[in-house]
NUBAKOL-978669 format. One record per atom (N, C-alpha, C): residue number from 1; residue in three letters; atom name; x, y, z. Coordinates in steps of 0.001 Angstrom, whole numbers. Example, Ala and Ser with C-alpha at 12.3 -4.5 7.8 and 13.67 -1.06 7.14 Angstrom:
// NUBAKOL-978669
+------+------+-------+---------+---------+---------+
| pase | mise | rolum |      px |      py |      pz |
+------+------+-------+---------+---------+---------+
|    1 |  ala |     N |   13190 |   -5690 |    7800 |
|    1 |  ala |    CA |   12300 |   -4500 |    7800 |
|    1 |  ala |     C |   13200 |   -3300 |    7800 |
|    2 |  ser |     N |   12850 |   -2250 |    7080 |
|    2 |  ser |    CA |   13670 |   -1060 |    7140 |
|    2 |  ser |     C |   12900 |      30 |    7870 |
+------+------+-------+---------+---------+---------+
// end
This chain:
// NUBAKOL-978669
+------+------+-------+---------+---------+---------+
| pase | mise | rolum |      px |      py |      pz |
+------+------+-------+---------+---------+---------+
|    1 |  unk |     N |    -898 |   -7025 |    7539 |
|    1 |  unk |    CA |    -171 |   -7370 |    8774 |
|    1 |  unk |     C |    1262 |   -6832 |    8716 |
|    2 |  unk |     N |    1942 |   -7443 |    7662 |
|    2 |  unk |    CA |    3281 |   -6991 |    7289 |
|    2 |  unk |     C |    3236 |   -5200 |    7540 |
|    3 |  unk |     N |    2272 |   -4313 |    6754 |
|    3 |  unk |    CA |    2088 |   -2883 |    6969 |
|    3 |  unk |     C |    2308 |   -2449 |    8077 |
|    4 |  unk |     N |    1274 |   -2943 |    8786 |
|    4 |  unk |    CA |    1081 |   -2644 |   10371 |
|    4 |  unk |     C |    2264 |   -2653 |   10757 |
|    5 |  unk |     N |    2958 |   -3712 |   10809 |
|    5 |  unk |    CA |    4193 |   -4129 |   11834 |
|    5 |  unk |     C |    5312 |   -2930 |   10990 |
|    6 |  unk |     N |    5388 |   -2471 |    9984 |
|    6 |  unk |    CA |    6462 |   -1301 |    9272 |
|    6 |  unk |     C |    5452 |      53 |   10014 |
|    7 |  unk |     N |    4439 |     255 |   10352 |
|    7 |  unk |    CA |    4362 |    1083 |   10831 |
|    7 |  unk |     C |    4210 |    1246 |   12490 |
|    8 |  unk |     N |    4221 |     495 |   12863 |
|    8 |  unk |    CA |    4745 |      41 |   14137 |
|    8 |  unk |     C |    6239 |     215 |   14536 |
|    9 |  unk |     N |    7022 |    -224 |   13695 |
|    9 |  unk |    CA |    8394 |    -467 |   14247 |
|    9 |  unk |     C |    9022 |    1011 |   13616 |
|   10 |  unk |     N |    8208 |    1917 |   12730 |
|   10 |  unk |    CA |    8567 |    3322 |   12518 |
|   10 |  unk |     C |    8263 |    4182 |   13455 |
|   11 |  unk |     N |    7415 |    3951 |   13866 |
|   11 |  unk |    CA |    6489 |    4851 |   14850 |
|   11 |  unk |     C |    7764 |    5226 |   16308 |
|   12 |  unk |     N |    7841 |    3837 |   16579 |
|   12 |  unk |    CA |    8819 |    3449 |   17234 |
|   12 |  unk |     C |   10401 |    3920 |   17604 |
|   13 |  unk |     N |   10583 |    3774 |   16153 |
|   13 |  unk |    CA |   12003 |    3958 |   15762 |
|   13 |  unk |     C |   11741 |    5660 |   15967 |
|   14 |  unk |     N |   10966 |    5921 |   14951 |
|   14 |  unk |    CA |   10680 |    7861 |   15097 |
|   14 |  unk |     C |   10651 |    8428 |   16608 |
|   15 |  unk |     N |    9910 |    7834 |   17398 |
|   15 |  unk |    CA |    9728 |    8131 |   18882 |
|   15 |  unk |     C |   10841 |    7889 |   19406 |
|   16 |  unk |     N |   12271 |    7006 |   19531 |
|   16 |  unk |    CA |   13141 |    6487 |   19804 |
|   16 |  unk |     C |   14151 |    7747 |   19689 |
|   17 |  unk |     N |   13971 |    8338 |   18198 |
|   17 |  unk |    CA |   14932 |    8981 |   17690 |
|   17 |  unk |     C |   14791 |   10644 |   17980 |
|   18 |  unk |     N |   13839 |   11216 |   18515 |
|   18 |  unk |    CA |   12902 |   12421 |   18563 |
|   18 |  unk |     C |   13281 |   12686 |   19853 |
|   19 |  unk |     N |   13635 |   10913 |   21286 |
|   19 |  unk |    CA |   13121 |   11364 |   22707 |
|   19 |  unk |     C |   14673 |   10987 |   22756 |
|   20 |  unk |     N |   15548 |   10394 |   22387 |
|   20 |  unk |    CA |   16698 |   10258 |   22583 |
|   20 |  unk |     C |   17778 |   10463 |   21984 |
|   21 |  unk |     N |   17556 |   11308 |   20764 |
|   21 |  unk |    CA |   18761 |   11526 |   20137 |
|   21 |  unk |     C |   20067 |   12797 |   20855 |
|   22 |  unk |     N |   19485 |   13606 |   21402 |
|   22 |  unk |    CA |   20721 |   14191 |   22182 |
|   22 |  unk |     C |   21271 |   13376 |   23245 |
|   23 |  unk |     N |   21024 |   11767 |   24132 |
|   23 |  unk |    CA |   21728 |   11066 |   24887 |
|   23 |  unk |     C |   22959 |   10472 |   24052 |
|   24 |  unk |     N |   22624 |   10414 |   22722 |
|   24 |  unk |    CA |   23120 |    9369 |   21531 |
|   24 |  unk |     C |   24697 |   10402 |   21129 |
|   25 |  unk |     N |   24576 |   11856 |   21285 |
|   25 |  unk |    CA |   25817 |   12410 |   20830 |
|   25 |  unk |     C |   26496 |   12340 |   22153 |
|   26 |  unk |     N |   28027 |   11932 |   22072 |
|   26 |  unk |    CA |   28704 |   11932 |   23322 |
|   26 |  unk |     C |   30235 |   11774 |   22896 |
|   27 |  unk |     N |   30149 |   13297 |   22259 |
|   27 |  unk |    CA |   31391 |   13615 |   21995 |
|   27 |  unk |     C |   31564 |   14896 |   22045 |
|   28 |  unk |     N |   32903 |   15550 |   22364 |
|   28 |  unk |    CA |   32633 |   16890 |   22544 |
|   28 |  unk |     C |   32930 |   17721 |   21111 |
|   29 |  unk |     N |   32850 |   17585 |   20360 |
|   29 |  unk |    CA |   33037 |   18038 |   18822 |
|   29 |  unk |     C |   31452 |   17518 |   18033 |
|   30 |  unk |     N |   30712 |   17551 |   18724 |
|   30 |  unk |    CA |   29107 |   17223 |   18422 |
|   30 |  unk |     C |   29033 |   16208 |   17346 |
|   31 |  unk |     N |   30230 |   15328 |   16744 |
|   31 |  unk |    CA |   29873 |   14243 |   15801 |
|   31 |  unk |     C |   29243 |   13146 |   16710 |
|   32 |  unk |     N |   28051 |   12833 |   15483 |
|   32 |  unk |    CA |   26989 |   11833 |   16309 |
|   32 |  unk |     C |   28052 |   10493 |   16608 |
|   33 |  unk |     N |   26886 |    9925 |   17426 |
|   33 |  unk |    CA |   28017 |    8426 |   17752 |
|   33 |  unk |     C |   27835 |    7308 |   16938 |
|   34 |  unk |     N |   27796 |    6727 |   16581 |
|   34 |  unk |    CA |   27924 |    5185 |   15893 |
|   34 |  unk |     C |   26599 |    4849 |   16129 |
|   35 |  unk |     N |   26058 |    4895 |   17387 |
|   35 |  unk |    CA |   24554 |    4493 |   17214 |
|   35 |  unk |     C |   23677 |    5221 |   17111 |
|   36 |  unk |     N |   23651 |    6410 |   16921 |
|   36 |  unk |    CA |   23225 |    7571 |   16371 |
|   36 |  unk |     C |   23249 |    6868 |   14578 |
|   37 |  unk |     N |   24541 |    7281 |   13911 |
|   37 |  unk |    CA |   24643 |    6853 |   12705 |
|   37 |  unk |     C |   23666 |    5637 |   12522 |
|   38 |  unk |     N |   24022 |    4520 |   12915 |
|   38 |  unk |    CA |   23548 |    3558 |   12591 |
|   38 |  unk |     C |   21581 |    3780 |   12384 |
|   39 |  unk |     N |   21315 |    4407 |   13877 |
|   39 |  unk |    CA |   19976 |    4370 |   14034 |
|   39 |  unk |     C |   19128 |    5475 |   12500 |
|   40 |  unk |     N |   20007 |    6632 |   12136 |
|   40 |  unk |    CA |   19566 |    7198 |   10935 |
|   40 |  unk |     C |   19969 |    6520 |   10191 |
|   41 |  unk |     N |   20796 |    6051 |    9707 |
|   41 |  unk |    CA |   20655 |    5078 |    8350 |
|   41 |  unk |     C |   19400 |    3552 |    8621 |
|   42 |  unk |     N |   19078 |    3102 |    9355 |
|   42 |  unk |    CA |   17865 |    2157 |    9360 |
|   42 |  unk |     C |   16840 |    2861 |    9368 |
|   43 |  unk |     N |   16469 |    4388 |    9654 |
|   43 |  unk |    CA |   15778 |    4471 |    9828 |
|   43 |  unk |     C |   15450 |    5557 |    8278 |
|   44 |  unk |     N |   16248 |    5509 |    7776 |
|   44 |  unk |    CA |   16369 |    6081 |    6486 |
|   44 |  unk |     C |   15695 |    5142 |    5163 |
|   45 |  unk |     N |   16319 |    3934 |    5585 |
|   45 |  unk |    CA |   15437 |    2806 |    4728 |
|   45 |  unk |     C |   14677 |    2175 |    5134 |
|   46 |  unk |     N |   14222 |    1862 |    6205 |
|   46 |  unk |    CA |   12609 |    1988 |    6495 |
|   46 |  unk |     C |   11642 |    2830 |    6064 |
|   47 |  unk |     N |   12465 |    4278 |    5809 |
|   47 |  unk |    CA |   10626 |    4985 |    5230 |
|   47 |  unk |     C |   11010 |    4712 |    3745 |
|   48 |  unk |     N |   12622 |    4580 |    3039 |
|   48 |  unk |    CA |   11877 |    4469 |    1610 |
|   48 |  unk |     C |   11331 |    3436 |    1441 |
|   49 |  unk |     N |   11407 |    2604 |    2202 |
|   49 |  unk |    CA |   10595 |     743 |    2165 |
|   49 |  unk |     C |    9211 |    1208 |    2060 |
|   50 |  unk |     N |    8665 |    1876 |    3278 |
|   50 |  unk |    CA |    7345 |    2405 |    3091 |
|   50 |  unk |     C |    6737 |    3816 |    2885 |
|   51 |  unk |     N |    7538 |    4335 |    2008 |
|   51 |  unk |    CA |    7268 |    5333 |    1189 |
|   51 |  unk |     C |    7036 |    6510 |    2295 |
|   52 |  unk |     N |    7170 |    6194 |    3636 |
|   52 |  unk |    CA |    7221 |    7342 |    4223 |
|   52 |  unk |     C |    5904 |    7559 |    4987 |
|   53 |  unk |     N |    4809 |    6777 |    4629 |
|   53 |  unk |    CA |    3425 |    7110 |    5249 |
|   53 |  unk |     C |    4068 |    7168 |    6901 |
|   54 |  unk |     N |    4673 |    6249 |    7603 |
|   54 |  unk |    CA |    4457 |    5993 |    9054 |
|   54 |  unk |     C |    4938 |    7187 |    9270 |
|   55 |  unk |     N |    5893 |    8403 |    8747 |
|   55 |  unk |    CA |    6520 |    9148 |    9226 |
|   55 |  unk |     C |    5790 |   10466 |    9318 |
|   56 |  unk |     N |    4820 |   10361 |    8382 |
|   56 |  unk |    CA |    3402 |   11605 |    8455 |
|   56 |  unk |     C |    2917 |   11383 |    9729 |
|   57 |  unk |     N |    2347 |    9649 |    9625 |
|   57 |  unk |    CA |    1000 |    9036 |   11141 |
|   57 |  unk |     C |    1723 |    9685 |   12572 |
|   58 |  unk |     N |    2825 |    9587 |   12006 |
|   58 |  unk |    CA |    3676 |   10010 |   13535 |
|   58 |  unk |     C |    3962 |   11278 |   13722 |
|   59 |  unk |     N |    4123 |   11885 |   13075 |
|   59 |  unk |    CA |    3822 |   13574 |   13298 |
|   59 |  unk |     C |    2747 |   13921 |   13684 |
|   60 |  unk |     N |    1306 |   13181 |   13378 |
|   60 |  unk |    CA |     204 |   13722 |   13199 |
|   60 |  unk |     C |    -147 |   13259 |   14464 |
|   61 |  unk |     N |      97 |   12513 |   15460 |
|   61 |  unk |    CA |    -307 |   11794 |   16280 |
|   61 |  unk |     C |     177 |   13108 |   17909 |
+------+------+-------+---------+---------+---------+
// end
């Protein structure tokens, strides 16, 4: 159950980050914004939490 829901909320997060990350820069010197940052660093330790499988399922999909 616990699995599921880490690959759920990756899937997620990956799709999040793939369909919206150029709204997220909004500066004119292209440094990302704060929630940009933030969103790659959670989403950085989420795959080493789960070793990364959700981030294959989601490519592959």
């Amino acid at each position: 159950m616990l699995r599921r829901k880490i690959d759920k909320d990756l899937f997620e997060l990956y799709w999040f980050y793939t369909t919206q990350q150029k709204r997220l820069y909004n500066n004119s010197n292209g440094a990302a914004s704060s929630q940009l940052q933030t969103l790659m660093a959670y989403s950085k330790k989420l795959a080493e939490v789960d070793h990364g499988s959700a981030w294959r399922n989601a490519r592959l999909q």
